[in-house]
C-alpha positions in Angstrom: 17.0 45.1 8.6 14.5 42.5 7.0 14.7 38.9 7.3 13.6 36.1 5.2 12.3 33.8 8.6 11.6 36.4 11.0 10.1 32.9 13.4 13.0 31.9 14.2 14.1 34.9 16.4 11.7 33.2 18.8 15.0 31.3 19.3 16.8 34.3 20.7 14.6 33.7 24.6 17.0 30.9 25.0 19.6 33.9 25.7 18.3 33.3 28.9 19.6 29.6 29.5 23.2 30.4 30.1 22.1 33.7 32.4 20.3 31.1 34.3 22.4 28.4 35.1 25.1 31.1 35.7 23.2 32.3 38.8 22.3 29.2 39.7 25.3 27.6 40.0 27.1 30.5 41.7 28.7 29.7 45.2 27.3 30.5 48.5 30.2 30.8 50.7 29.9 30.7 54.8 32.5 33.0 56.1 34.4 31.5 59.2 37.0 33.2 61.0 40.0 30.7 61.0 43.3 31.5 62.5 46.0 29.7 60.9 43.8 31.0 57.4 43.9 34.8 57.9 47.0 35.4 56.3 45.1 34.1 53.2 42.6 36.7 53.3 44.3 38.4 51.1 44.9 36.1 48.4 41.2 34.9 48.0 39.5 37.9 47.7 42.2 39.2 44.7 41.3 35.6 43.5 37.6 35.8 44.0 37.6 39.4 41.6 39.4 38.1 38.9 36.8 34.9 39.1 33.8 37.3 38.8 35.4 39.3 36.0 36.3 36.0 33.9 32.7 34.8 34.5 31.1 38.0 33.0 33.1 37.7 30.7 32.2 34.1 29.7 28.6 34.4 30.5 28.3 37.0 28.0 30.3 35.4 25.3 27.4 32.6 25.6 24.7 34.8 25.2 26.0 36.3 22.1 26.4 32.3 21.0 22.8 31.7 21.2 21.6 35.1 20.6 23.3 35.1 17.2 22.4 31.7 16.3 19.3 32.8 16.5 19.6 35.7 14.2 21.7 33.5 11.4 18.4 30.9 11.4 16.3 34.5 10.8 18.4 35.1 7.4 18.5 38.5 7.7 19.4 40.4 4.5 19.8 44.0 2.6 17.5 44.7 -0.1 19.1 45.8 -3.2 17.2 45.9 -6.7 17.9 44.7 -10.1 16.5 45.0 -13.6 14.4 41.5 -14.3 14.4 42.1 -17.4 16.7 40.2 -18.9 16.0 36.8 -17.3 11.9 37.5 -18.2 12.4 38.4 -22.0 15.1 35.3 -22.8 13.9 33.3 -25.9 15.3 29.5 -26.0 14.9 28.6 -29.6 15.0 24.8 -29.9 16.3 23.1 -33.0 15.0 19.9 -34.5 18.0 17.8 -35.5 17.5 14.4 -36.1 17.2 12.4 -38.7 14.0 12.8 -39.7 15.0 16.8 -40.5 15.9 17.1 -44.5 18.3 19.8 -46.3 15.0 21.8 -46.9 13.7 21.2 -44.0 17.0 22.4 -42.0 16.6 25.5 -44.4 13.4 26.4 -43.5 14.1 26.1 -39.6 17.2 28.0 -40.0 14.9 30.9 -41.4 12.2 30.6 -39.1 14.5 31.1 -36.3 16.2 34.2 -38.0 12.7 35.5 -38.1 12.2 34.8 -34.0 15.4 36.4 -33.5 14.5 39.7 -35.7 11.5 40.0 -33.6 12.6 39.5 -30.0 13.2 43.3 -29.2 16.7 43.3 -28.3 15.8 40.4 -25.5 18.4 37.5 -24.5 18.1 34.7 -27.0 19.5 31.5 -26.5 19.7 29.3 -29.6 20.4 25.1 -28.7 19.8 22.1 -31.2 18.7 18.8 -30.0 18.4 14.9 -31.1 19.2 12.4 -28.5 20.6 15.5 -26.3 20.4 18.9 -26.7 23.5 21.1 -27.9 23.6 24.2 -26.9 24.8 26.7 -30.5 27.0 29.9 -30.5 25.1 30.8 -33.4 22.0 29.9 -35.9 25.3 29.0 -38.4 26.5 26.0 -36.4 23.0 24.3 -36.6 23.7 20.7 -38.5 20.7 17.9 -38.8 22.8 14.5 -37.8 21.8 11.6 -40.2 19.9 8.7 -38.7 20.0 10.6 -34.9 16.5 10.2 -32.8 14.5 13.1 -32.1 14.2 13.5 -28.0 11.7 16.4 -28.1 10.9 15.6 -24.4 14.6 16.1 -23.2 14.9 19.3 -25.4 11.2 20.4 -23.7 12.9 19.8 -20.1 16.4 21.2 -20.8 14.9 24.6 -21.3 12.3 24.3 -18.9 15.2 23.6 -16.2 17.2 26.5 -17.7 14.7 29.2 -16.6 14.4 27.4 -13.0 17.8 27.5 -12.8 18.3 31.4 -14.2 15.8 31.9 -11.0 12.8 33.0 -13.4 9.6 31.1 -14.1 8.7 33.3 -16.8 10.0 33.4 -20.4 9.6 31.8 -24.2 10.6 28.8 -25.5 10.0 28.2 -29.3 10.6 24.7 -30.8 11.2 24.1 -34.4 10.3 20.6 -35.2 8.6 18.2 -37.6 6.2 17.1 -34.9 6.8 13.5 -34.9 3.9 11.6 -34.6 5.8 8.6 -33.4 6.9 8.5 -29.7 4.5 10.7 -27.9 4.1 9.8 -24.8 1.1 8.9 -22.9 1.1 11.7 -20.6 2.9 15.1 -20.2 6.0 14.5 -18.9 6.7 17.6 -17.0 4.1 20.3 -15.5 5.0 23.8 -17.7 4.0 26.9 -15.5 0.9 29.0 -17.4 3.4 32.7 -17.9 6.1 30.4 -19.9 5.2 30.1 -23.5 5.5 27.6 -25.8 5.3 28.3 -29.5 5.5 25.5 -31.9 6.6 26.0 -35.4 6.1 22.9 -37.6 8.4 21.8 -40.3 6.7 20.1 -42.8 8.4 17.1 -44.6 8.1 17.1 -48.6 7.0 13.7 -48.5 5.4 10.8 -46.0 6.7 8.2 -48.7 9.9 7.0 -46.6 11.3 3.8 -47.5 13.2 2.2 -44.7 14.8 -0.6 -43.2 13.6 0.2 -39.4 15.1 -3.6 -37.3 17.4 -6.5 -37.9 17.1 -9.4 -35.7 18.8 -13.1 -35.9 16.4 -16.0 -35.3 18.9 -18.5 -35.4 21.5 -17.4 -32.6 22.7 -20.7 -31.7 24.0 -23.3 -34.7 21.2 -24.6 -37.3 20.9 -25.7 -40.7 20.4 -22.1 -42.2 20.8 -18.6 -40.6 17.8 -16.8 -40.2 17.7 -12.8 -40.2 14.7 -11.0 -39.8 14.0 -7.4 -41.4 11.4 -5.1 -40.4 11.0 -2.8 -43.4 8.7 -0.1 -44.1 7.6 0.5 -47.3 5.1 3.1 -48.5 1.2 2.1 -49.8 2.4 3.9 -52.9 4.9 1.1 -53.6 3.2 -1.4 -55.4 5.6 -3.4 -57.6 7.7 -6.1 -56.8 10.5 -4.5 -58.1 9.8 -1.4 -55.6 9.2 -3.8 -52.8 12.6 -5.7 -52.8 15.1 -6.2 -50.1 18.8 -7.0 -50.5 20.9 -8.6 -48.4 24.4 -8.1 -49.1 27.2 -9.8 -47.1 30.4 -11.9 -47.3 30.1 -12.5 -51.0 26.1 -13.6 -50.6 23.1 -11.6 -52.4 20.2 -12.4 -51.1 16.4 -10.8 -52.1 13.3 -11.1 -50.8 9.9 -9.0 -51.3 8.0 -7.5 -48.9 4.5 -8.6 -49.4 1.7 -5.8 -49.5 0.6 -4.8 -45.8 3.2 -6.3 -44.3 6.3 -5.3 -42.7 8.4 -8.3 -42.4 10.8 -10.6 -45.2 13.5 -13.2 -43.8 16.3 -14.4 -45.0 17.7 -17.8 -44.7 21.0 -18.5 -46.2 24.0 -20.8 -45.2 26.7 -18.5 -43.9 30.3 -18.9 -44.8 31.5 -19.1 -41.2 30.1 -18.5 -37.6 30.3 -14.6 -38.0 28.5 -13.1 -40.2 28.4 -8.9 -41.0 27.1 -6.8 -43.6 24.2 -4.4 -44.8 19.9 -5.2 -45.4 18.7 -2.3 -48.4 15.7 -0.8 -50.1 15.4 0.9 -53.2 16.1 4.5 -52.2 14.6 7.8 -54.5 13.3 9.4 -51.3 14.5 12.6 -48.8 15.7 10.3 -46.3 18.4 8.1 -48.0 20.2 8.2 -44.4 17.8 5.1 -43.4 17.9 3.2 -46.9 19.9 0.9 -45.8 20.8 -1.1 -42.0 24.4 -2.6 -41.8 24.4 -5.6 -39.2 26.7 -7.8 -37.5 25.6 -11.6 -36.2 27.6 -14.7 -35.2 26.5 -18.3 -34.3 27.1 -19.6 -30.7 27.2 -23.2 -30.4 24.5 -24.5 -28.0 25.2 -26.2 -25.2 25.1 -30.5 -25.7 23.1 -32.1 -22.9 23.2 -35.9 -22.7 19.8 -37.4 -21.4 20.3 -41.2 -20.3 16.7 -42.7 -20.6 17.0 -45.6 -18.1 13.3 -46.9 -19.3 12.7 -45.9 -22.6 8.9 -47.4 -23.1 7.3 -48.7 -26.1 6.5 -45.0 -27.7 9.5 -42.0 -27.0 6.8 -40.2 -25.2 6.7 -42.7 -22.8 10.9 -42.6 -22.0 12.0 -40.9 -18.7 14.1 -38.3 -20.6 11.3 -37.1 -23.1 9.8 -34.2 -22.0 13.2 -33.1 -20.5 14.3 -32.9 -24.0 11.2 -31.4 -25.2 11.7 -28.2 -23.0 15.5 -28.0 -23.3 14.9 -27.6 -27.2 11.5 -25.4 -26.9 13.0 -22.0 -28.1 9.4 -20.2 -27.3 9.5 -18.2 -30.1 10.9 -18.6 -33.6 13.0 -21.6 -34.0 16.8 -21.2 -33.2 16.5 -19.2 -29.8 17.1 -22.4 -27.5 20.8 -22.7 -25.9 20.6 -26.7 -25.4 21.1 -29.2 -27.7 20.0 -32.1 -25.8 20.8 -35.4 -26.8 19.0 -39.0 -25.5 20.8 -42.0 -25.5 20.3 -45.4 -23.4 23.9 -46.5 -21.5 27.2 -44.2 -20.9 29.1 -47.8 -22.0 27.9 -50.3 -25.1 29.3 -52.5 -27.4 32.1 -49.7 -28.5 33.2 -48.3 -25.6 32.4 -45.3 -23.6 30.4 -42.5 -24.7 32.1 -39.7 -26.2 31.7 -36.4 -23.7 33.6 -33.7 -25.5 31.7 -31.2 -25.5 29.1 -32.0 -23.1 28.1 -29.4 -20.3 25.4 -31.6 -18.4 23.9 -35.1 -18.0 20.9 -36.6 -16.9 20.5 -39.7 -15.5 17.0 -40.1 -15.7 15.1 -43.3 -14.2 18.6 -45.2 -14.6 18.3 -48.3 -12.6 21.8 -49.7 -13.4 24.7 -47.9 -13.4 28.4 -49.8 -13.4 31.4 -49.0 -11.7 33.1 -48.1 -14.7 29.9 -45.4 -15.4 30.7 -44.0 -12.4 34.0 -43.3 -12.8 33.5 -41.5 -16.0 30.8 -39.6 -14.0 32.8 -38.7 -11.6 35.6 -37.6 -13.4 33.2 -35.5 -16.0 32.2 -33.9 -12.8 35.9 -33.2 -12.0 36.1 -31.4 -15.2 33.5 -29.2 -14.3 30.3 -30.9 -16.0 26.8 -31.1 -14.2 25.0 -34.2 -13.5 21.7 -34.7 -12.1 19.8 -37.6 -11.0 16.2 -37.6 -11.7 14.9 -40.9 -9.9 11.3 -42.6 -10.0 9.5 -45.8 -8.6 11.6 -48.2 -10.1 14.9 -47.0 -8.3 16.4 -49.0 -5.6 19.6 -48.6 -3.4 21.7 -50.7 -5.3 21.1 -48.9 -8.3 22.5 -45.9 -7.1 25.6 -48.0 -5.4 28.2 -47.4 -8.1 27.4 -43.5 -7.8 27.4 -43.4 -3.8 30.8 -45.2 -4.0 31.3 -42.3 -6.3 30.5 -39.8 -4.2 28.0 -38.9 -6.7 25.2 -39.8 -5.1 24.0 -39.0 -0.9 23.9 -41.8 1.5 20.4 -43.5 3.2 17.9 -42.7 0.7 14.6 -44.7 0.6 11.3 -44.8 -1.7 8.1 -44.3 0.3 6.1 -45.4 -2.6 3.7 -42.9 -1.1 0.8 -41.1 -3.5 0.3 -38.0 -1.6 0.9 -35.0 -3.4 2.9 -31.9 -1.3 3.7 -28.5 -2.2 7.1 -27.1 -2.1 7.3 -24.8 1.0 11.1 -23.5 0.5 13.5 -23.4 -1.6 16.8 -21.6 -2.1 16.0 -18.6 -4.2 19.9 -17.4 -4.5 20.9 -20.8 -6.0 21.2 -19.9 -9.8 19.0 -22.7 -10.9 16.1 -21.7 -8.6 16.5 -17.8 -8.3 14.3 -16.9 -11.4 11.0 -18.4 -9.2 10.5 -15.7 -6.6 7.1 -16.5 -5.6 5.5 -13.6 -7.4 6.1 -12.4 -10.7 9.0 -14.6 -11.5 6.7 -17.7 -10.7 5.7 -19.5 -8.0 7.0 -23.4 -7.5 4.5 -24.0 -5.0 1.8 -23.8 -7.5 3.4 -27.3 -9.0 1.7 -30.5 -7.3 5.3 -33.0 -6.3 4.4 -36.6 -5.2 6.0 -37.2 -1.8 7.6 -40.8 -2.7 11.0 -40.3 -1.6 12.3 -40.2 2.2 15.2 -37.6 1.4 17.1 -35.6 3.7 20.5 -33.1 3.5 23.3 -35.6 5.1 26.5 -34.9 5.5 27.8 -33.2 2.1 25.2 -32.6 0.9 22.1 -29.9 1.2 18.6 -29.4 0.3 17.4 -26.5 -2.5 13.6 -27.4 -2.5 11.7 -29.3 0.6 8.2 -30.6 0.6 5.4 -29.5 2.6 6.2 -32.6 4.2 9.4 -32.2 5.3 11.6 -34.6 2.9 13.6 -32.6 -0.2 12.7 -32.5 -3.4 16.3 -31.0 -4.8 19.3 -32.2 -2.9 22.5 -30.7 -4.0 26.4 -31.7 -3.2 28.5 -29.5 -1.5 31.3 -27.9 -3.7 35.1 -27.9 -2.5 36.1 -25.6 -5.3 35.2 -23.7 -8.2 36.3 -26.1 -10.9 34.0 -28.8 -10.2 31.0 -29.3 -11.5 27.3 -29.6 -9.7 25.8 -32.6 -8.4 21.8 -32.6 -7.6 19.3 -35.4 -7.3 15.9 -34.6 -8.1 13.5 -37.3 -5.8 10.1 -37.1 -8.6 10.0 -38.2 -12.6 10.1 -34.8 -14.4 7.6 -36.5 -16.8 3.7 -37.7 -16.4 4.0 -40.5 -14.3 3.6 -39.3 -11.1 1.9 -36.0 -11.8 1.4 -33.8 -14.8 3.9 -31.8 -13.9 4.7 -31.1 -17.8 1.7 -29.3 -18.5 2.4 -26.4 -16.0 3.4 -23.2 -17.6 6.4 -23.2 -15.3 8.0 -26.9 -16.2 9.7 -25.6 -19.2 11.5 -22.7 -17.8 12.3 -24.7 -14.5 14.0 -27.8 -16.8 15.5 -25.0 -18.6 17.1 -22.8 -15.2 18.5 -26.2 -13.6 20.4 -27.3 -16.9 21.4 -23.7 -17.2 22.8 -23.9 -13.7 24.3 -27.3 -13.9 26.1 -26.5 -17.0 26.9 -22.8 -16.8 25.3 -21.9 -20.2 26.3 -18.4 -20.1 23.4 -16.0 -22.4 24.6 -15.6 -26.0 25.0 -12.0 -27.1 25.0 -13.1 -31.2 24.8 -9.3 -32.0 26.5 -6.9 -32.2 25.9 -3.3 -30.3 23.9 -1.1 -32.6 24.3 2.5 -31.6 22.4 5.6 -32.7 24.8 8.4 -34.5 23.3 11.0 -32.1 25.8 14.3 -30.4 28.1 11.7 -29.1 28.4 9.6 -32.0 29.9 10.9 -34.3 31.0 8.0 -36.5 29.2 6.8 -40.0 26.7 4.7 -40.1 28.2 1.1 -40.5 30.2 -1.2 -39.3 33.0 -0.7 -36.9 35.5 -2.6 -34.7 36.3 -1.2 -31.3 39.3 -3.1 -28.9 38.2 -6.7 -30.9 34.9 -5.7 -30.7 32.0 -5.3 -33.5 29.8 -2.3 -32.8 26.6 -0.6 -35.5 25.4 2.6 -35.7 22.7 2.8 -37.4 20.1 5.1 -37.8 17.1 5.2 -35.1 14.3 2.7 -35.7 11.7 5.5 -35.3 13.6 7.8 -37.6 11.8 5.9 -40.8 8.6 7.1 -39.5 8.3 10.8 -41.0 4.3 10.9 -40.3 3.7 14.6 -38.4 1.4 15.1 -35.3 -1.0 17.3 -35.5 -0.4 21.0 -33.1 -3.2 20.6 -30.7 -2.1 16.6 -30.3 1.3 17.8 -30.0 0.6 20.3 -27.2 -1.5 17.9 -25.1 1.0 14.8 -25.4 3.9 17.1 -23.6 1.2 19.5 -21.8 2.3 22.7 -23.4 0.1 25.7 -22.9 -2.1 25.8 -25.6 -2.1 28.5 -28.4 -4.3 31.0 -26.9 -3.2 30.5 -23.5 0.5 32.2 -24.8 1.1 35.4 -23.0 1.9 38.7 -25.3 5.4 39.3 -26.2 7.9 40.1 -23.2 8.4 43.6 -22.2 11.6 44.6 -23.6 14.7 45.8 -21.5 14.3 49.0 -21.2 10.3 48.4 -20.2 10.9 46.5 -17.4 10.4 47.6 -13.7 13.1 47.2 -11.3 13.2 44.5 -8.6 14.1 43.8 -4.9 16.1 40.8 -4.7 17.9 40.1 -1.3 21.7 40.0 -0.4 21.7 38.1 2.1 24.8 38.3 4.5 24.2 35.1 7.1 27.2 33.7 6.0 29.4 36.1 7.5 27.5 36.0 10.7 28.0 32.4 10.8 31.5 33.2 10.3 31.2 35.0 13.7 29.4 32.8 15.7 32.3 30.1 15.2 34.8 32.7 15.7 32.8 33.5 19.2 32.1 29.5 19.5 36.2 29.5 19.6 36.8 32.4 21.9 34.3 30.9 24.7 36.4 27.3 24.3 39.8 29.4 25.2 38.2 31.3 28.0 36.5 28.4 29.6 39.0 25.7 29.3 42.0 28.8 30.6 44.2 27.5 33.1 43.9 29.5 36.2 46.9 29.1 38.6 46.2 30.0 42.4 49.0 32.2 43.5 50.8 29.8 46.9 50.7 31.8 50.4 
């Protein structure tokens, strides 16, 4: 009988455990001659025999434990053989689906894999088409290009590659019947192919690389403006030279707008004022090409109103550059990119109460108090219950605060108790700060950024008091952030920041970090949530199934549209093809695959440790029962 681990029968020595400790641990009796015992002679020694008997008994139900254990870890089997025959000669034959793939084109792969099949010898073939997943075909008649769908030649490469692991062969024929898209490759092989499976490539070649096509949409006005910006990425052919080739339309809610592409570039955008907030419909080219699938791009956008930030300049200075509030503004409307993108709409003004009344906070998610040196009772109040309401204040104090200027807001409870000004020069480093608090949780001290890079003038004496608690501290030991304790959800944050977010006492400003800082503590004391202004665009792929356009799911706006890399049609060459996914290269492809009746016969094991383990628990229970027996000792 072989086995597949014949090391581990080693194992079976430790037969000899329960042997041992079975002699042992037998009893050495003394026998003494006691009078008032002998009429229990009798007893014992039919006792003592049916001891010995169970003991046997049990010591050889052990050994069998341990010996059999033993022979289950040994995975002793019976050889039987098969035919390999089948599982060697199986041909997957992949099908190229996407978008990319014509009515010709399907035509001609349709054939080409008619032609695999005519010459496989009688061997297994195994027919599956594949876009963004691979679909597995009855036959060559159910093979459909989807419109618009990417091509994922590297999931198709790995779904047959796992299909012959998982058949148990490493040995067989995969042939993939593809345009060869140059765009996508990857950068390195993906998968290591074994050198007996072969790959053979048949290339489908488009009838033209003159695709017109509108490839991205993108709003770069998200959040309210004067105009609504939407930016197309189109590509148009060299070959297009005209303007009348070269134009774009954009059609929706009653508005036409055009725009030309200029020559050797890919980008046109169009401003417009939109009826309403939401805005959906479709970007176009001038078709006349194979692909018409990709001619056009429907899209959905909507404006979200940023969020108003007052910014009370306390000292305002002879230039704005000069105010307290006017770099805070500067990096609460920096959008870093195309104008639009920012989420703030800050707003400076000089007093919460003038000549005609109050200010008007509708509206408003945060203020700023920043270098305020008076502040009224009547302020406060309106502070205080804006904060009720669930709006953020802050406090951003400099060298010209005092303790009676912050006396309306302590009465407030707006402000900690037992603050002073140092007036001292040193700079510190932060050493801590909380990096779960919202506002501070971006800056992790590696790649998110590091705070302590920023230089912070130590002129403040702050500490946590009661109600309140720290969120930055100084290499010196006094706070930089304080924050107030929240007694519920609804109400808003309270911080005090002890250093001018401006250029007075550092040029803290001009550090790469100061704008997304401002930007991640307004975010936090307001809750500006991150606007999602368009919609979902999905891919039509196996899964989707719906046309390309615009549809409405539970309320909500969802795009399909075709694949961005779709409009792309340029082919890879064969030998770039095979080294990008590491396929064996041409010459390295074994002959054809023996055909069934050519094959030699195999061993392959049936293994039967299973039912022996089945045994050993059965034993495992039938040494429980005779050990744990209750033996009753028969009375004189």
């Amino acid at each position: 009988m072989p086995l597949l681990n014949p090391p581990f029968l080693l194992a079976a020595v430790a037969i000899g455990v329960p042997l041992w400790l079975h002699l042992s641990r037998r009893r050495k009796y003394q026998k003494i001659e006691i009078g008032t015992l002998r009429f229990l002679h009798q007893a014992l020694r039919e006792r003592r025999k049916k001891s010995r008997i169970e003991e046997i008994v049990l010591l050889l139900l052990r050994m069998s434990t341990v010996g059999l254990l033993a022979v289950v870890f040994a995975r002793p089997f019976w050889p039987r053989a098969e035919r390999a025959a089948e599982k060697e000669a199986e041909t997957i034959i992949l099908l190229d689906a996407s978008g990319s793939i014509t009515p010709g084109m399907a035509e001609t792969a349709r054939k080409a894999a008619e032609r695999v099949i005519s010459t496989a010898g009688g061997g297994k073939i195994k027919i599956a088409q594949f876009s963004d997943e691979v679909q597995p075909l009855d036959s060559l008649a159910a093979y459909r290009p989807i419109a618009g769908a990417p091509t994922r030649v590297g999931t198709a490469l790995g779904w047959a590659l796992d299909h012959f692991v998982l058949e148990g062969g490493n040995a067989g024929k995969v042939v993939l019947v593809s345009h060869l898209a140059a765009e996508g490759l990857p950068s390195q092989p993906p998968r290591v192919w074994p050198p007996q499976m072969a790959v053979e490539l048949v290339a489908l070649k488009p009838p033209s690389v003159d695709n017109a096509a509108v490839r991205r949409l993108s709003l770069l006005t998200p959040y309210g403006a004067e105009a609504m910006e939407i930016e197309a990425l189109v590509w148009m052919p060299p070959s297009r030279t005209s303007e009348e080739d070269r134009t774009v339309t954009l059609e929706a809610e009653g508005l036409h707008e055009t725009a030309v592409v200029p020559p050797g570039s890919e980008r046109v955008v169009f401003r417009f004022h939109p009826p309403h907030a939401e805005v959906h419909g479709r970007v176009s080219v001038t078709g006349g090409d194979p692909w018409p699938a990709d001619d056009q791009r429907p899209f959905a956008v909507h404006w979200t109103e940023p969020a108003r930030v007052l910014l009370v300049d306390g000292q305002p200075g002879s230039t704005p550059f000069e105010g307290e509030a006017y770099f805070i503004e500067k990096a609460l409307a920096a959008s870093g990119a195309a104008h639009g993108k920012s989420a703030f709409k800050p707003e400076i003004i000089f007093a919460l109460d003038g000549r005609n009344g109050p200010v008007d906070l509708t509206g408003v998610r945060a203020i700023a108090l920043c270098g305020v040196t008076d502040c009224s009772p009547a302020s406060a109040r309106l502070l205080a219950d804006f904060v009720a309401r669930g709006g953020g204040l802050i406090s951003v104090l400099n060298d010209k605060w005092t303790p009676s200027a912050a006396a309306a807001l302590v009465e407030a409870g707006l402000f900690p108790e037992s603050i002073a000004l140092t007036g001292a020069e040193e700079k510190r480093p932060l050493v801590s700060w909380d990096r779960e608090h919202p506002a501070l949780s971006l800056f992790d001290g590696r790649d998110g950024g590091d705070l302590r890079e920023l230089p912070w003038r130590d002129g403040f004496g702050a500490q946590a008091g009661a109600g309140w608690r720290a969120l930055a501290t100084l290499d010196g030991g006094h706070a930089l952030f304080l924050e107030k304790e929240k007694r519920d959800g609804a109400t808003g944050s309270v911080a005090v920041c002890f250093h001018p977010l401006n250029r007075k006492w550092s040029d803290i400003p001009r550090e790469p970090l100061f704008v997304p800082l401002i930007k991640s503590l307004f975010t936090a004391l307001g809750r500006v949530e991150p606007a999602a202004p368009e919609a979902r665009v999905i891919s039509p792929g196996a899964r989707e199934l719906r046309p390309i356009g615009c549809h409405v799911v539970e309320g909500v706006m969802e795009i399909v549209a075709p694949d961005a890399n779709e409009g792309l049609v340029a082919s890879a060459s064969e030998g770039a093809f095979r080294s990008a996914f590491g396929l064996p290269t041409a010459d390295a492809i074994p002959p054809a695959l023996p055909a069934p009746e050519q094959a030699a016969e195999r061993t392959r094991p049936g293994e039967f440790w299973p039912w022996l383990l089945i045994g050993l628990l059965l034993l495992l229970a039938l040494e429980n029962i005779v050990a744990t027996r209750n033996v009753t000792v028969p009375s004189p």
